[in-house]
VOGU-3710 file (C-alpha; in Angstrom, 3 decimals, decimal comma):
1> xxxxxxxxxx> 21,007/-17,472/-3,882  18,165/-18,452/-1,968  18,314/-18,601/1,952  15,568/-20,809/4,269  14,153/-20,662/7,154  12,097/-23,548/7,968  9,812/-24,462/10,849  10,772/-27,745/12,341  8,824/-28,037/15,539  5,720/-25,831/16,820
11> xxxxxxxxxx> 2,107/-24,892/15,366  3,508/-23,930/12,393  5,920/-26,905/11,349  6,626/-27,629/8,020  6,515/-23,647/6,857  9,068/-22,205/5,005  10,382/-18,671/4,487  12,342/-18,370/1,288  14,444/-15,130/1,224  16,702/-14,447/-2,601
21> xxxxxxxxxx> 17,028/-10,682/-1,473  17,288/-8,357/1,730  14,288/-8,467/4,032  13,059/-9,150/7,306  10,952/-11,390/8,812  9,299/-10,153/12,688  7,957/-12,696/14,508  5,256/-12,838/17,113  1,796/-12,529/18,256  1,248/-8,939/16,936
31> xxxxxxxxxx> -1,168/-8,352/13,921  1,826/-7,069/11,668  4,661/-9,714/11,999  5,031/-11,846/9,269  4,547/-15,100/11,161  2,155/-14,473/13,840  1,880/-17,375/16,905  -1,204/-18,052/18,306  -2,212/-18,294/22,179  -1,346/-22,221/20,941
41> xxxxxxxxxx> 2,358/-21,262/21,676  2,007/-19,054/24,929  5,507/-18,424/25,350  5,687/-15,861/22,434  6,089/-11,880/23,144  3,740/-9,778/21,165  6,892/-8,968/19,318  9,421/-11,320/19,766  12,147/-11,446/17,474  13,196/-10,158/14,317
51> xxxxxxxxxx> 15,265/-11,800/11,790  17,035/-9,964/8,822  18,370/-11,896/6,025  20,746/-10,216/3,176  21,758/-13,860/1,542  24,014/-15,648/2,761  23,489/-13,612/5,786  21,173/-14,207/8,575  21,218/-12,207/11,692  18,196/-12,935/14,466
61> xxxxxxxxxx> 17,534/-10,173/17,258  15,525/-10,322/20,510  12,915/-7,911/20,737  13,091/-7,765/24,253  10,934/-10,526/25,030  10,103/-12,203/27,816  11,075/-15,885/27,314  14,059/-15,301/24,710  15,507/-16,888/21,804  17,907/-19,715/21,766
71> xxxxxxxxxx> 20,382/-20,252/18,762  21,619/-24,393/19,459  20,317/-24,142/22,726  21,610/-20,650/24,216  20,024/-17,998/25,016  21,094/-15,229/22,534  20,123/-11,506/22,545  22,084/-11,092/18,989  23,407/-13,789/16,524  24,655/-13,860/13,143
81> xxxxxxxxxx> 22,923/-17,432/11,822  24,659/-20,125/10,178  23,509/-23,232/7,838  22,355/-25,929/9,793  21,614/-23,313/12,933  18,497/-24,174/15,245  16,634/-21,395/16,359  14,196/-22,246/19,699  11,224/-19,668/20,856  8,489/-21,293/23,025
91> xxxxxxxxxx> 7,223/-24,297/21,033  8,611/-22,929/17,672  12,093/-24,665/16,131  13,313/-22,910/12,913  16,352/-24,171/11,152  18,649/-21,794/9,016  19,579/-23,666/5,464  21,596/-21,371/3,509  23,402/-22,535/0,234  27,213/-22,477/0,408
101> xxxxxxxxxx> 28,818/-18,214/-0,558  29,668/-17,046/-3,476  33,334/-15,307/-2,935  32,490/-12,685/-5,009  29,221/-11,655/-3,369  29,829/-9,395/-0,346  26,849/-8,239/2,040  26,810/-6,047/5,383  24,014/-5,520/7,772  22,647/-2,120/8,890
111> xxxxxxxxxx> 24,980/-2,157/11,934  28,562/-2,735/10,337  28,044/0,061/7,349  28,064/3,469/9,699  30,380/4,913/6,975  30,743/4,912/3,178  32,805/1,672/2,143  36,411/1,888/1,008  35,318/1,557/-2,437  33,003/5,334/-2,122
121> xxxxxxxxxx> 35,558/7,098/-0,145  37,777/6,135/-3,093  35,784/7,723/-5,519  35,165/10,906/-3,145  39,063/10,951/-2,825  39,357/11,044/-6,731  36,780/13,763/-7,225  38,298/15,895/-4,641  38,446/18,671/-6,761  34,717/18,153/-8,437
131> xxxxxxxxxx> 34,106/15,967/-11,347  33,268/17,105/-15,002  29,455/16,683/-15,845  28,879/17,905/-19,095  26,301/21,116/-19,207  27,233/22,088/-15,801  30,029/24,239/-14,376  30,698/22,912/-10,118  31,507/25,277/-7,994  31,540/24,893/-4,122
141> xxxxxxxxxx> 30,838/21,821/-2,325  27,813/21,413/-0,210  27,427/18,639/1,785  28,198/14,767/1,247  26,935/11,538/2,853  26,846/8,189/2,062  25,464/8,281/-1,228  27,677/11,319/-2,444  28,433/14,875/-2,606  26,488/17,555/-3,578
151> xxxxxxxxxx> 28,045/21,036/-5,391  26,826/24,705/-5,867  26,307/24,539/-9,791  25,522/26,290/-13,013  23,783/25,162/-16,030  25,858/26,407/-19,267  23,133/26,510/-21,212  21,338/29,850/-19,401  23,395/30,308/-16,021  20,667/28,903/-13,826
161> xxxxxxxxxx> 22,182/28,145/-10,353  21,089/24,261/-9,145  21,988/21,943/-6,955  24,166/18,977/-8,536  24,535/15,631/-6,318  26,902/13,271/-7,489  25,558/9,158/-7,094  28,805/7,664/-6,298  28,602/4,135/-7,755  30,630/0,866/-6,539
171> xxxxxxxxxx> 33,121/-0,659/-8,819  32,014/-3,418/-10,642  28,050/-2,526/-10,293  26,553/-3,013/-14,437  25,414/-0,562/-16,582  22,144/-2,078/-16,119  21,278/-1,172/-12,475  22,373/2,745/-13,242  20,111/2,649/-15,583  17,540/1,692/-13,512
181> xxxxxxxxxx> 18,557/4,022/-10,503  18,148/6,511/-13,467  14,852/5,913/-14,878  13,494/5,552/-11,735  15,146/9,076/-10,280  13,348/10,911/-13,393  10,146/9,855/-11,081  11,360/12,671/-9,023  10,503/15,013/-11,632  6,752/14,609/-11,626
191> xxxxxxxxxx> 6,814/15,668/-8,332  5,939/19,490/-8,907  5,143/21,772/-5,721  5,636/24,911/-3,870  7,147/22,811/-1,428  9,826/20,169/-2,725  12,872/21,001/-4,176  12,077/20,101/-8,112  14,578/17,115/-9,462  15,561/19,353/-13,392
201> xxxxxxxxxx> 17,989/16,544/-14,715  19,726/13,343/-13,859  22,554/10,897/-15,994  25,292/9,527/-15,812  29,276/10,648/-16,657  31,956/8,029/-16,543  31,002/6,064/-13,136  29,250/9,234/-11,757  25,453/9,017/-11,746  24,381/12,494/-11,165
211> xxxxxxxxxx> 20,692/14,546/-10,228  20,252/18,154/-10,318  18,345/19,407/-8,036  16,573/22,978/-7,456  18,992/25,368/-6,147  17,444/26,596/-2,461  19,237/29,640/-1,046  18,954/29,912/2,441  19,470/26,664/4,927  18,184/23,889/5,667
221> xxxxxxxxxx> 16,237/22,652/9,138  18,898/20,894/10,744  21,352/24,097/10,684  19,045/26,372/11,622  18,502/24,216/14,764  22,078/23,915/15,818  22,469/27,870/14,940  19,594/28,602/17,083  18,477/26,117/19,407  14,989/24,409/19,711
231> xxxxxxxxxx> 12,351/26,986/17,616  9,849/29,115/18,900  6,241/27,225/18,711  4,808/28,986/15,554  8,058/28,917/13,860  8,433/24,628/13,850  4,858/24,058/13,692  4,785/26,611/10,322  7,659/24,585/8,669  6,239/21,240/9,580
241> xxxxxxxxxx> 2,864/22,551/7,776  4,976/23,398/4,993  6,297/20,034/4,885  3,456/18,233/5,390  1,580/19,959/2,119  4,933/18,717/0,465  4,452/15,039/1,765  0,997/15,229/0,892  1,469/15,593/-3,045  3,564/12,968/-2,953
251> xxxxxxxxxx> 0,912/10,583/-1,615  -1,195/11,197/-3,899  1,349/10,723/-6,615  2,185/6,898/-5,394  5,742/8,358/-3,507  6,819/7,771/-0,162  9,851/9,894/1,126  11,021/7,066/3,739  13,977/9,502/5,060  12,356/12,744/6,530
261> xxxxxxxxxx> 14,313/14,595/8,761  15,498/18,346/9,269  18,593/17,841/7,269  16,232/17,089/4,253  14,119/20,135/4,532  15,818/22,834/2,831  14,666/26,300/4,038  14,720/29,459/1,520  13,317/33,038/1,718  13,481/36,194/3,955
271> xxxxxxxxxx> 13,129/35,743/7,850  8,899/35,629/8,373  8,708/34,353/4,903  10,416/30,954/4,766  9,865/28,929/1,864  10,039/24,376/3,326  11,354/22,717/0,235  11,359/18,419/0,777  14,301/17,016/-0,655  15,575/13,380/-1,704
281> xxxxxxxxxx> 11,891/12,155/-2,082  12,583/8,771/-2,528  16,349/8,675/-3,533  17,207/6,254/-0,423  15,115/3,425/-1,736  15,978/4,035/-5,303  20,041/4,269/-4,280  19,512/0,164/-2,453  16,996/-1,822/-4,852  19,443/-0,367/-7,751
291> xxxxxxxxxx> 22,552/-1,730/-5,423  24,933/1,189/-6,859  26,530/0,884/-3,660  27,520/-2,547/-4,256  26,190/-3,287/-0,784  22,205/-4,097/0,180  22,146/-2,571/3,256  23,489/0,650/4,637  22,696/2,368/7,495  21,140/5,585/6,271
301> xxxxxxxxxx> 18,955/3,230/3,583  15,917/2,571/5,506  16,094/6,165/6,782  17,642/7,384/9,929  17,183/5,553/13,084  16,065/8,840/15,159  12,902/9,326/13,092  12,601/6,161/11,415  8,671/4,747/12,019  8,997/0,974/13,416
311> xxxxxxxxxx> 7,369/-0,538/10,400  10,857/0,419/8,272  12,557/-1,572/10,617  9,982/-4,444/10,534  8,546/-4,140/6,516  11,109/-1,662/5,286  10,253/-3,580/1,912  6,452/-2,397/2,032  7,108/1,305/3,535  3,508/2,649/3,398
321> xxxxxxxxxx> 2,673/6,935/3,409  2,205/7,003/7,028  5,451/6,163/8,109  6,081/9,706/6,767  3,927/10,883/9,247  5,583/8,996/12,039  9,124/11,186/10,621  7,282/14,659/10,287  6,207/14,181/13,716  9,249/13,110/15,246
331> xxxxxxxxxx> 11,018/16,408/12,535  8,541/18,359/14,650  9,608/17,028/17,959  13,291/17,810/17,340  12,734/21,287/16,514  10,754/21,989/19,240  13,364/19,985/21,860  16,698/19,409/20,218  15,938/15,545/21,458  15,118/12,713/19,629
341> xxxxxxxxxx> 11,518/11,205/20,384  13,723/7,779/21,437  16,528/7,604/23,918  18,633/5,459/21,471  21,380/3,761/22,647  25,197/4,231/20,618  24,908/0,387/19,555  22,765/0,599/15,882  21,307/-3,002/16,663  20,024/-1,840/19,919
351> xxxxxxxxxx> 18,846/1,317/18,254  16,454/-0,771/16,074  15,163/-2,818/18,771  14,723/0,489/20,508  12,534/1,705/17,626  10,494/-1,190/17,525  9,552/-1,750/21,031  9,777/1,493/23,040  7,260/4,506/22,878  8,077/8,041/22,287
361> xxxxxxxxxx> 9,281/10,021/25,883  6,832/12,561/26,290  7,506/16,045/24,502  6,655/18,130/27,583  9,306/15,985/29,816  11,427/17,954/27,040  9,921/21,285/27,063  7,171/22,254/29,578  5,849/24,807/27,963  4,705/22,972/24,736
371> xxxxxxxxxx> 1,044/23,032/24,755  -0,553/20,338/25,950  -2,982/20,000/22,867  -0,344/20,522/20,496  1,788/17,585/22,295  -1,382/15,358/21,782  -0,962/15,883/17,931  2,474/15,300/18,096  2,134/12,118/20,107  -0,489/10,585/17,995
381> xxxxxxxxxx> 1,267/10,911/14,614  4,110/9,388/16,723  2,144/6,276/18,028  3,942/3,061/17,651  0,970/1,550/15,318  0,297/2,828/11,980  -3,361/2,555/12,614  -3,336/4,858/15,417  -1,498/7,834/13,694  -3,832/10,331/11,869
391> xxxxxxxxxx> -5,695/8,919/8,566  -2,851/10,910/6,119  -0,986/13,677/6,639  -3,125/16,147/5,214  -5,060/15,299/8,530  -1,796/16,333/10,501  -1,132/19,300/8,970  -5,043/19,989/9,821  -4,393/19,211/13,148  -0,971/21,423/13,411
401> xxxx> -2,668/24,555/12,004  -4,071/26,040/15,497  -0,304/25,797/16,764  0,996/27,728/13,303
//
């Protein structure tokens, strides 16, 4: 299915925007957004409105800007687009053409699918007790989210402890696409360094896709913040480096994380000698262009909203390295506060516009006694625009190192 939005009226009538799979389209007068207005239509914001399309659904959302949008001539903050919808801003007229549904073909935008659907909770339900994988013995649970459950586990074949997550898979999704989600997970293990958590195995039992991961004793960064409350300087800035020399090795091998956050950096080793291990390097994007979920669009896909870079929100399809920055920094600024960079609202919608048009509150509103050069770092690898972040992260971590 192939879903249309044309330009009827404006400086750019008689374009067209064909869309067979889930994207988004930003438009406005900034340099990123996919159709950007000239001064020849005034009215536009620098960033006016972004419209995400997961065929045959079309949702449009104000980015805040100053003259609006109007869907059939009202003024709309949100709306879910239908064929044969006009869509006014300034001069420019688009007009939604969207071929009739197929029943069978369900979709659900970023703000409906908070939890796992029906379909994964049924599978969790009928694993309660752990599934068989052949070569492995489960033991404890350790954690589950919307792509599955991870155990405590032992390889047969020598005893070695490891980490085994479970890829809970939709019914009715083809042999093909967990194949794919497969081939493309053994990427993972290329990715050899001190600090990410090495990917040993992956394949499939029954409907179960499963990875094995490097067992980590100790914690990981979001726990140790709830046990203990915003870290001491040295402390966050140290694990930060660690992650950071992490992140960098995957740059250079062609991988971008897309989901950073304290809950993904698993923490081994004695007290003064913590070992950062990244985790899930690129198992997100892998888990939605493979569509195991049976859905397109979930709402911990494009990473989490409070350290998601605005460019996954607006070209979540083209997620460069430095939007890894833009996560380590905002990792960083958790530690160090227990806050989020944002102020996001409950509302995920108005989360993303959040993300997209607001700047980060300043760190030392947070925490006073944050060095003021150190909150400079943070701030820059935070900045709205890619451009204006540091050149990689390997610059970062440079930058860090004074505060470790």
């Amino acid at each position: 299915m192939t879903l249309t939005l044309a330009v009827t009226a404006g400086p750019h009538k008689g374009k067209e925007f064909p869309f067979d799979q889930h994207d988004t389209l930003l438009v406005g007068r900034s340099k990123d957004a996919h159709l950007q207005l000239s001064y020849d239509d005034p009215y536009f914001s620098r960033r006016h409105f972004l419209i995400e399309v997961n065929p045959p659904r079309c949702r449009i959302t104000d980015l805040k800007s100053r003259n609006g949008i109007y869907v059939n001539g009202q003024r709309m903050e949100i709306a879910d687009l239908k064929d044969g919808d006009e869509v006014k801003a300034g001069h420019t007229v688009f007009k939604v053409n969207i071929p009739p549904p197929d029943p069978d073909h369900q979709v659900t935008f970023a703000s409906e699918m908070v939890e796992p659907s029906p379909n994964l909770n049924s599978t969790i339900d009928r694993h309660a007790d752990g599934p068989t994988i052949p070569g492995y013995t489960l033991g404890a649970e350790l954690g589950r989210g919307g792509m599955g459950v991870v155990y405590r586990a032992t390889r047969t074949a020598d005893g070695l402890p490891v980490a085994l997550k479970t890829i809970l898979t939709a019914e009715g999704v083809g042999q093909r696409r967990i194949d794919k989600f497969v081939r493309e997970a053994k990427l993972m293990a290329s990715l050899t360094h001190a600090n990410i958590a090495g990917c040993l195995d992956s394949g499939t039992a029954g409907q179960l896709v499963y990875l094995v991961m490097e067992m980590v004793e100790g914690t990981d960064a979001s726990h140790l913040l709830k046990a203990r409350g915003p870290l001491a300087v040295p402390a966050a800035v140290r694990i930060t480096c660690q992650m950071l020399s992490g992140l960098a090795h995957a740059h250079a091998a062609g991988i971008v994380h897309r989901d950073v956050k304290p809950s993904n950096l698993l923490i081994g080793g004695a007290t003064g000698k913590r070992v950062v291990k990244v985790a899930d390097f690129g198992l997100a994007r892998t888990y939605d262009d493979c569509k195991l979920s049976g859905l397109t669009f979930q709402g911990e896909v494009g990473g989490t909203p409070a350290f998601m870079a605005p460019e996954q929100v607006t070209h979540f399809r083209d997620v460069k390295p430095v939007a890894d920055q833009y996560s380590a920094a905002a990792t960083l600024y958790n530690l160090l506060t227990g806050r989020y960079p944002l102020d996001l609202p409950k509302d995920l919608n108005k989360q993303l516009v959040c993300i997209i048009t607001e700047s980060a509150v300043p760190i030392r509103d947070r925490r006073k006694n944050i060095p003021a050069k150190l909150a400079e770092v943070i701030h820059k690898a935070l900045e709205s625009e890619p451009v204006d972040r540091f050149t990689d992260v390997t610059a970062f971590r440079k930058a860090l190192l004074p505060f470790a």
